[in-house]
Structures are given as structure tokens and as C-alpha cells.
C-alpha positions in Angstrom: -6.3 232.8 181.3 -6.7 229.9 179.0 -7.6 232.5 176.1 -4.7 234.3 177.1 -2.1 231.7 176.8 -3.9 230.3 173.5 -3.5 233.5 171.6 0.0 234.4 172.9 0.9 230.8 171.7 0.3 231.8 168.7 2.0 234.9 168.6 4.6 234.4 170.8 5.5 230.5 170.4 8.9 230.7 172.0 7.4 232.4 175.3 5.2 229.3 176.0 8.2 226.7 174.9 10.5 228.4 177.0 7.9 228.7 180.1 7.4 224.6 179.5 11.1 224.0 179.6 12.1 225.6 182.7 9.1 223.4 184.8 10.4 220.7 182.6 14.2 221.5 183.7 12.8 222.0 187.1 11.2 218.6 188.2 14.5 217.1 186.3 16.6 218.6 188.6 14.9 217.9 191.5 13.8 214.7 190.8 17.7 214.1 189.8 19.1 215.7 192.8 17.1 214.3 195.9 15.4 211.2 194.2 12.1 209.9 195.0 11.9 209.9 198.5 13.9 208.1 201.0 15.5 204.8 199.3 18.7 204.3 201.4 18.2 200.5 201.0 21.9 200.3 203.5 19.9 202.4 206.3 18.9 200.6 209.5 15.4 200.4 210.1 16.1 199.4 214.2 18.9 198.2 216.5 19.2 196.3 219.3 22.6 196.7 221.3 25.0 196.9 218.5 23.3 194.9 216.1 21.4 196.4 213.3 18.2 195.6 210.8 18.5 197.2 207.5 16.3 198.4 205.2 16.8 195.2 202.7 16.5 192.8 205.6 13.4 194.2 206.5 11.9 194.2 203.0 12.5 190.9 202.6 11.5 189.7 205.8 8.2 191.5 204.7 7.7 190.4 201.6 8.1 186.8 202.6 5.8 187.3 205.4 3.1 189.4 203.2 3.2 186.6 200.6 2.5 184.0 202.9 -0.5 185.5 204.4 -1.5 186.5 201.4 -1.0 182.5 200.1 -2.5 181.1 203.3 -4.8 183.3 205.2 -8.2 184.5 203.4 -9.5 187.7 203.9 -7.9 191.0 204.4 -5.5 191.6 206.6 -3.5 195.3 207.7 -0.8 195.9 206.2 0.6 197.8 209.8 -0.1 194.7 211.4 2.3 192.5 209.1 4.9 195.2 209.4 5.0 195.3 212.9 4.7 192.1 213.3 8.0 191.4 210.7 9.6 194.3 213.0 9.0 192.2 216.5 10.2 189.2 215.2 13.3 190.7 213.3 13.8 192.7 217.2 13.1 188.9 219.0 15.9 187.2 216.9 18.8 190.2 217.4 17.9 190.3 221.4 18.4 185.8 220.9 21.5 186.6 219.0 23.0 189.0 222.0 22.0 186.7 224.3 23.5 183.7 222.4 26.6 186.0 222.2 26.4 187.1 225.8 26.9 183.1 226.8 29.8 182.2 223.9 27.6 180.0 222.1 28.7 179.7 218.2 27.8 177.3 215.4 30.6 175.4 213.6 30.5 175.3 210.0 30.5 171.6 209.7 26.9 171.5 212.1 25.7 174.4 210.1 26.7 172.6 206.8 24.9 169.3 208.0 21.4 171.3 209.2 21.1 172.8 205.7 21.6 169.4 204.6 18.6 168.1 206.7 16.2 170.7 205.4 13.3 169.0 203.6 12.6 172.0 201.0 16.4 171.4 200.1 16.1 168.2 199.1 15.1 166.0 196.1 14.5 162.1 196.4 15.4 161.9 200.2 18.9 163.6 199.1 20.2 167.2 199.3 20.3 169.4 196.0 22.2 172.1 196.1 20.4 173.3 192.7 16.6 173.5 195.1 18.2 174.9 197.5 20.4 177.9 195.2 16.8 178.4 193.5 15.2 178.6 196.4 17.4 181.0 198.0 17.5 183.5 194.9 13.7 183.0 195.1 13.8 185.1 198.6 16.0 187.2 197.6 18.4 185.4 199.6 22.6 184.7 199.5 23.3 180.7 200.9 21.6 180.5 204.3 25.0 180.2 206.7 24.5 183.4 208.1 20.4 183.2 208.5 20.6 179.3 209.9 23.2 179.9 212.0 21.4 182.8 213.5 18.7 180.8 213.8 20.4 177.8 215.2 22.4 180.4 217.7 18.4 181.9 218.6 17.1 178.9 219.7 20.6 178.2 221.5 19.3 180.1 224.5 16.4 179.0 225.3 17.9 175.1 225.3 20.9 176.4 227.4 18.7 177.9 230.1 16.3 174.9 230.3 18.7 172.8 230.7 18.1 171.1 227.4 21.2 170.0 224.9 21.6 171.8 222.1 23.0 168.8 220.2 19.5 167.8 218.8 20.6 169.5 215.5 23.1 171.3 215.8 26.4 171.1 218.3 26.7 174.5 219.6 30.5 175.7 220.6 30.8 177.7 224.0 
């Protein structure tokens, strides 16, 4: 076969070119057309009730996990197990959030404003910077933390309100 396409090659140079070009053309197309796989980085990953995890939330929320066990644990560790584990806890805090929702709890801005404030990593000399904390975010792959924090602040709302605890620790919460 090899012989065969040596010494028409030679004779027949076009024939070869033109048999190149259209596997060539081919796997442009294609590859053109329907990409490399699935990368609909808007697509949700899960849902609980009517609130969704998308494909970008979850790739951060994995990469941030997989670097810190990759930073702080030795040893090997499945990559499964860090997914599913990033999938639980992304699950955990939308069921908080509906339940949060389900009692009218909200966060104001200014409470929001002042726990960001608070955060150690944020600060430099005792005081906020808002330069740490921009760096910090784009670091993550994150926009400013109101929306994270407050569904943070609105997860742990919850567990406070049924306990009987006040949620005014940190945060005022609005109901």
C-alpha cells in the first residue's frame, strides 16, 4: 500500500494533494462546526428548586477546592472525590439559600458592606484595602463578593433562626 501511494506520488502528485486536502477540509469543518466537545460554560451542571449551578460556578468552585488540597493535603487524592464533593457543597448552599428564602431573611447592603470589611485576607495594617481584596478576587476568578457573602451570610441565616440564635453576630439579617 505504502509502495503504492509512493510511486503514484510521484506520478500523479495532484491525486495525493487533493486526497490530503479533503481529510484536511474534513476535520476543519467538523472541528469548526461542533467544536471540541461540550463547552457550554452558561449550562447548569444541577438545580435545586429554581436555583441553578453553572458550569463556570462549578469550575471555579473546583479549582479553588483542587488547589487547596493540592496546597494542604499530601498525597494523592481522587479527582471524583473532590468533584463530588465541590457538587454537595455547591447543592448544601442552594437548599440554605431556599430555605433562607422560604423564611424572608435578606442581607442589607450596608451589613454586607461592613462583613467584607471585617475579612482578615481583605485587609492590610488592621485596615481594609480594597486593592487586596480586588486582587484577591480576580485571583479566583471572582467579580466583588456581594453576591457570594451574602449567600453565605443568608446560608448560615437558617441554622441561627432555627436555634434560636441571633443572626446579628455579623451580620443583621432583614425578615
Amino acid at each position: 500500500m505504502l509502495k503504492l501511494m509512493r510511486e503514484s506520488s510521484h506520478s500523479y502528485p495532484w491525486l495525493l494533494k487533493s486526497i490530503m486536502g479533503v481529510i484536511a477540509l474534513t476535520f476543519v469543518i467538523t472541528m469548526g462546526w461542533w467544536g471540541f466537545g461540550e463547552q457550554q460554560t452558561g449550562a447548569a451542571v444541577a438545580s435545586v428548586g429554581d436555583l441553578t449551578i453553572s458550569r463556570d460556578e462549578f469550575r471555579r468552585a473546583y479549582e479553588n477546592t483542587y488547589r487547596f488540597y493540592k496546597d494542604k493535603v499530601p498525597g494523592e487524592f481522587k479527582d471524583e472525590t473532590i468533584k463530588q464533593m465541590v457538587i454537595d457543597q455547591l447543592v448544601d448552599n442552594r437548599t440554605w439559600l431556599i430555605a433562607a428564602k422560604n423564611m424572608g431573611l435578606t442581607v442589607a447592603d450596608a451589613d454586607l458592606r461592613e462583613v467584607i470589611m471585617q475579612i482578615p485576607d481583605f485587609q492590610k495594617n488592621g485596615a481594609f484595602d480594597p486593592e487586596i481584596y480586588q486582587r484577591l478576587l480576580a485571583a479566583n476568578h471572582l467579580t466583588p463578593a456581594t453576591r457570594l457573602l451574602s449567600a453565605t451570610l443568608l446560608r448560615e441565616a437558617p441554622i441561627l433562626h432555627q436555634s434560636g440564635g441571633h443572626a446579628t453576630s455579623q451580620c443583621a439579617l432583614h425578615g
